[in-house]
C-alpha positions in Angstrom: -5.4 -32.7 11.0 -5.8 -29.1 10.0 -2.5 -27.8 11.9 0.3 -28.8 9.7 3.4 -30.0 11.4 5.7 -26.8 10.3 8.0 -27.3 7.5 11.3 -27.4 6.6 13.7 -29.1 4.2 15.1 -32.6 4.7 18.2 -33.7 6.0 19.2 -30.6 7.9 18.8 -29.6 11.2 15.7 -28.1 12.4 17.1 -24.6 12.6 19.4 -24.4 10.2 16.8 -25.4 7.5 14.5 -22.8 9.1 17.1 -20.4 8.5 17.4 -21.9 4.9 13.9 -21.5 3.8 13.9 -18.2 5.4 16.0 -17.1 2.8 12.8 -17.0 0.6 10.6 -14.9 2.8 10.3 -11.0 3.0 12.8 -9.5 5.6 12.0 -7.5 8.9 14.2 -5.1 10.7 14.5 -3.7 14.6 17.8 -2.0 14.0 19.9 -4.6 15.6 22.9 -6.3 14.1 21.0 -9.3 13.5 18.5 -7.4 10.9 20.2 -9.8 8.0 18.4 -13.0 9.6 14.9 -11.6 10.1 12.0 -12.4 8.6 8.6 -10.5 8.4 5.7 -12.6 10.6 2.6 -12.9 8.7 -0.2 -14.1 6.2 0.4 -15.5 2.4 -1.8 -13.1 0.7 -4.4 -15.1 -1.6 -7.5 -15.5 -2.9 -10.4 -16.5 -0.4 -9.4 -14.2 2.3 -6.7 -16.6 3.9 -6.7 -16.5 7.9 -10.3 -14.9 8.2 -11.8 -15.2 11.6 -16.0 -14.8 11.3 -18.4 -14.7 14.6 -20.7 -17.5 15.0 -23.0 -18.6 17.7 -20.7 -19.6 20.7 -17.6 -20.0 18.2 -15.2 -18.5 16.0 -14.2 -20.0 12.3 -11.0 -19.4 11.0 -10.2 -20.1 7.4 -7.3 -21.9 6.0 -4.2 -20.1 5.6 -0.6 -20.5 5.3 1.8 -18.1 6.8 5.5 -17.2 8.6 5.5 -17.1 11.9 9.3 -16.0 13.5 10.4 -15.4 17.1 11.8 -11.5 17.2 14.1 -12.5 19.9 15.8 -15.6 18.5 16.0 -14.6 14.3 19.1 -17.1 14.3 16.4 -19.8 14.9 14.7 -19.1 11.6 11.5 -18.7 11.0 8.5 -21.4 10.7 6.4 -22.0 7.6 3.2 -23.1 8.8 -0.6 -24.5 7.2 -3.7 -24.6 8.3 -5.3 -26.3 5.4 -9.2 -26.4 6.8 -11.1 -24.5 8.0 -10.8 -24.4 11.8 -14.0 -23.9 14.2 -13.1 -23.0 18.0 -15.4 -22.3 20.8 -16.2 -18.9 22.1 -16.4 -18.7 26.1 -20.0 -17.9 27.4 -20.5 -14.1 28.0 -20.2 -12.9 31.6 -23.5 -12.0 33.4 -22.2 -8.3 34.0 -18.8 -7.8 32.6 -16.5 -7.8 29.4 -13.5 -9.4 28.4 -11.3 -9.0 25.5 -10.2 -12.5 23.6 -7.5 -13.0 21.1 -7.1 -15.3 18.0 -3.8 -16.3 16.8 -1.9 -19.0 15.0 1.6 -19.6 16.9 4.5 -21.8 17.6 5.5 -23.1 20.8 8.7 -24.2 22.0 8.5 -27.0 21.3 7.9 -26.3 17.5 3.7 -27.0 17.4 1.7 -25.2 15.3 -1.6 -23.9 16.4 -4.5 -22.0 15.7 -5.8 -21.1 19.3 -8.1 -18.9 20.8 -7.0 -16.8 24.1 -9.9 -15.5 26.7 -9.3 -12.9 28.8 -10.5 -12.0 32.1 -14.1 -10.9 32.5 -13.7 -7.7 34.2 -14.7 -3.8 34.1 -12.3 -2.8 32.2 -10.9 -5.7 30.5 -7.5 -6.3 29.3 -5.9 -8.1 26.5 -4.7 -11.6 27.4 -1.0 -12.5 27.9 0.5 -14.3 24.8 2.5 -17.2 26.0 4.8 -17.7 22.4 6.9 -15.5 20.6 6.2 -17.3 17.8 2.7 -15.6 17.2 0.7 -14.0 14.3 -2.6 -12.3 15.8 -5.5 -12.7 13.1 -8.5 -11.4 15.2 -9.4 -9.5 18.3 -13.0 -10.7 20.1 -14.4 -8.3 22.8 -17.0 -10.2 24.2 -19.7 -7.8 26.0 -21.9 -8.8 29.2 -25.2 -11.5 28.5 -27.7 -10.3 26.0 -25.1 -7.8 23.8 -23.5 -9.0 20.9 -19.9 -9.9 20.7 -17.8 -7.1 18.4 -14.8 -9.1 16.5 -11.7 -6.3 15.2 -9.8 -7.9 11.9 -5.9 -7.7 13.0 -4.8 -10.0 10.1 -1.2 -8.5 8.6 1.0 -9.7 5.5 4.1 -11.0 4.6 5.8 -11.5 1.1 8.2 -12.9 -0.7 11.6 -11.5 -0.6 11.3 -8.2 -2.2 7.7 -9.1 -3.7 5.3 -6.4 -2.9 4.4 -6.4 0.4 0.5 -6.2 1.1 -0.5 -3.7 3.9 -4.1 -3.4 5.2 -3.3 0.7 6.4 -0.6 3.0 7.1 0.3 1.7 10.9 1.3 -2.1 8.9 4.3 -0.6 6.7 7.4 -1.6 7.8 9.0 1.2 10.2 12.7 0.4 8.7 13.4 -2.0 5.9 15.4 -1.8 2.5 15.0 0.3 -0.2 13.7 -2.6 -2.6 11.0 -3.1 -0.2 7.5 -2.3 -2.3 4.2 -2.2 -0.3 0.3 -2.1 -1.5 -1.9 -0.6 0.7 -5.0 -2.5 1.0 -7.1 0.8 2.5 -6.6 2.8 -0.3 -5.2 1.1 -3.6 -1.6 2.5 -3.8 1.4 1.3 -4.6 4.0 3.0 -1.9 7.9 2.9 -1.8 10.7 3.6 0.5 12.2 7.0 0.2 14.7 8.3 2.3 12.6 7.9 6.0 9.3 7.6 4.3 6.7 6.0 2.4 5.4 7.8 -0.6 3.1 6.5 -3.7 5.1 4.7 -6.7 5.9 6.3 -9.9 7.3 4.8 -13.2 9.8 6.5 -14.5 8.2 7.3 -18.1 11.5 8.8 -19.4 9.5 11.5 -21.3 10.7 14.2 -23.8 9.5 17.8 -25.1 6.6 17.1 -27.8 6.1 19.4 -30.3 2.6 20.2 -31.1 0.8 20.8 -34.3 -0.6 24.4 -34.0 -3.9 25.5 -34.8 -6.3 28.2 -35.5 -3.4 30.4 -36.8 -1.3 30.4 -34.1 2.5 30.0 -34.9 5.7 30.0 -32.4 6.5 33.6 -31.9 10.2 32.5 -32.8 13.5 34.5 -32.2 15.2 33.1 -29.1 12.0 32.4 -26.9 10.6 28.5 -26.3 9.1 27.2 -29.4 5.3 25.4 -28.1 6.1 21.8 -26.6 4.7 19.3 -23.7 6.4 16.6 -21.5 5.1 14.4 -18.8 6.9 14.2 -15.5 7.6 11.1 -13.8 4.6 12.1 -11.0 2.4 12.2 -13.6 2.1 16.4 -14.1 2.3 17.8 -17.4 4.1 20.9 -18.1 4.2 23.4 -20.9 6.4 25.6 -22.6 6.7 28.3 -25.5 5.7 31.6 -26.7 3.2 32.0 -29.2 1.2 34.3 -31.4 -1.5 35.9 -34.1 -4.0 33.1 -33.6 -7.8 33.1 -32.3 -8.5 33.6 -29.3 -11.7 30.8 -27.3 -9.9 28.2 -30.4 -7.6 25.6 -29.1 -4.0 26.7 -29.8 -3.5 23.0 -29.9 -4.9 19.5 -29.1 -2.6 17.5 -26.2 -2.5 13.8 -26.7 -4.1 10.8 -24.6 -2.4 10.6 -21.6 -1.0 14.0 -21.3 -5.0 15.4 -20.7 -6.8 16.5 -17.0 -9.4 14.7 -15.8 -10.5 18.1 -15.2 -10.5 21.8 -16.7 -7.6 23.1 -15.6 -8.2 27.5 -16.1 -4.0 29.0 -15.8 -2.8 32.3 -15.8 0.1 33.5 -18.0 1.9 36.1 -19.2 0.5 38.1 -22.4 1.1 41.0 -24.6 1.4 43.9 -23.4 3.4 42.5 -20.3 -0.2 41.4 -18.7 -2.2 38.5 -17.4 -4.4 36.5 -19.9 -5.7 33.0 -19.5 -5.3 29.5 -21.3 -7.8 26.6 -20.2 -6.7 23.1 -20.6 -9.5 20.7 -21.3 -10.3 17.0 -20.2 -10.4 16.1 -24.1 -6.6 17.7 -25.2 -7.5 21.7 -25.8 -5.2 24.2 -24.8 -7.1 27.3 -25.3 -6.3 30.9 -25.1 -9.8 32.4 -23.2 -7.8 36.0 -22.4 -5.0 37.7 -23.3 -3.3 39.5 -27.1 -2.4 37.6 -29.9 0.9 39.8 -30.1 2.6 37.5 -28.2 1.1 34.7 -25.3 3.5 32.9 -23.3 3.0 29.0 -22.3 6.4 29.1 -20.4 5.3 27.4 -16.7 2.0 26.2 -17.2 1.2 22.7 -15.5 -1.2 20.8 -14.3 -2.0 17.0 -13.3 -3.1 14.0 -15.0 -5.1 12.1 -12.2 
């Protein structure tokens, strides 16, 4: 059969190996005291789009999947592990002569611990409304809303993730990310290729650590570090990925690079910065997609890189 019977591991009781197994699955939190028990409901991400509901004529296919399904009202019941190892074809109600109705695929549990991948119609009506969901126990993967005779039927993706616990969690947009979780908690957001984590109240984009230093740069085209007790010419990399510069400089050629930045520590784009130049005026350095850091406009008496920054990406 395609439904699975949902698993668990020998020789303990039903619920207590639930809980057991749902040691291994990425948690979900309401706030409550019994936030330590809960699991996340939702799909093992894999290859072949797992859980993918497609329209056909008068049915609906679902493809196999496996996924976590958990009641939010009962976590100390643990959570199931289910399987739908084929793919699954169910038939889709005959449109309504005049009016529309709004059907619901999900995979679910029922109280009596079954498995199933069902389909739910709704009422044919004017202004239709979603259909009640009898079990807790439920995972949504599609929504169907299924226009009157001679229109075609319009089917809305509401597939969501799950992970391992404290793997990266995979998030189709924004509205998916947990609202409260831990700290650990990574997520990849399918929409728009980032990799987010948890900081203080929000969710902002991941950055390595890179641990970075001030470089020292080979000067060029006569230009030497003004010396005395002002910067000497150097470059670092922040952990967002900005590069920032410092140093005072001096008697070189102006439109020539003062000196060439390393791969990795270049815009994608030309940057063009004001700074501070002899005689206590505004000149201008570019900084080039290949490495240059030019002086365009200023006085070789003195020219001050103290400040300057700019991105990498």
């Amino acid at each position: 059969m395609a439904e699975r019977h949902a698993g668990w591991v020998n020789g303990l009781d039903a619920a207590e190996a639930r809980l057991a197994t749902g040691l291994l699955a990425a948690s979900h939190s309401t706030g409550d005291a019994l936030d330590p028990l809960r699991v996340r409901t939702g799909l093992r991400d894999s290859a072949g789009q797992p859980g993918l509901v497609t329209l056909g004529t008068n049915k609906v296919t679902v493809n196999p999947f496996q996924a976590v399904l958990a009641d939010p009202a009962k976590p100390a019941d643990g959570p199931y592990f289910v399987t739908l190892d084929a793919v699954k074809e169910i038939t889709l109600g005959a449109a309504h002569a005049s009016l529309s109705r709004t059907d619901i695929v999900v995979a679910e549990v029922d109280e009596s611990g079954h498995f199933a991948v069902t389909l739910y119609a709704g009422e044919s009506s004017a202004t239709p409304q979603r259909p009640t969901l009898p079990n807790p126990a439920v995972l949504e993967l599609a929504t169907i809303t299924v226009p009157p005779v001679g229109t075609t039927a319009k089917l809305l993706d509401t597939r969501r993730y799950t992970a391992a616990l404290n793997g990266i969690l995979p998030v189709r947009t924004a509205d998916e990310r947990p609202t409260t979780t831990q700290m650990s908690q990574f997520v990849y957001r399918l929409d728009t290729g980032v990799l987010e984590v948890r900081k203080g109240t929000a969710w902002v984009p991941y950055r390595a650590p890179r641990g970075d230093t001030w470089h020292a740069p080979t000067l060029q085209n006569k230009w030497v570090n003004y010396g005395a007790t002002f910067n000497t010419a150097a470059y670092t990399l922040t952990d967002d990925g900005w590069v920032r510069l410092r140093g005072l400089v001096k008697s070189g050629t102006f439109d020539l690079p003062i000196f060439t930045l390393p791969v990795g520590y270049r815009p994608p784009n030309q940057y063009l910065l004001p700074v501070a130049t002899n005689p206590d005026t505004i000149g201008r350095v570019d900084i080039m997609p290949d490495g240059r850091v030019m002086a365009t406009t200023g006085n070789a008496g003195w020219l001050s890189l103290d400040g300057l920054s700019f991105a990498t990406y």
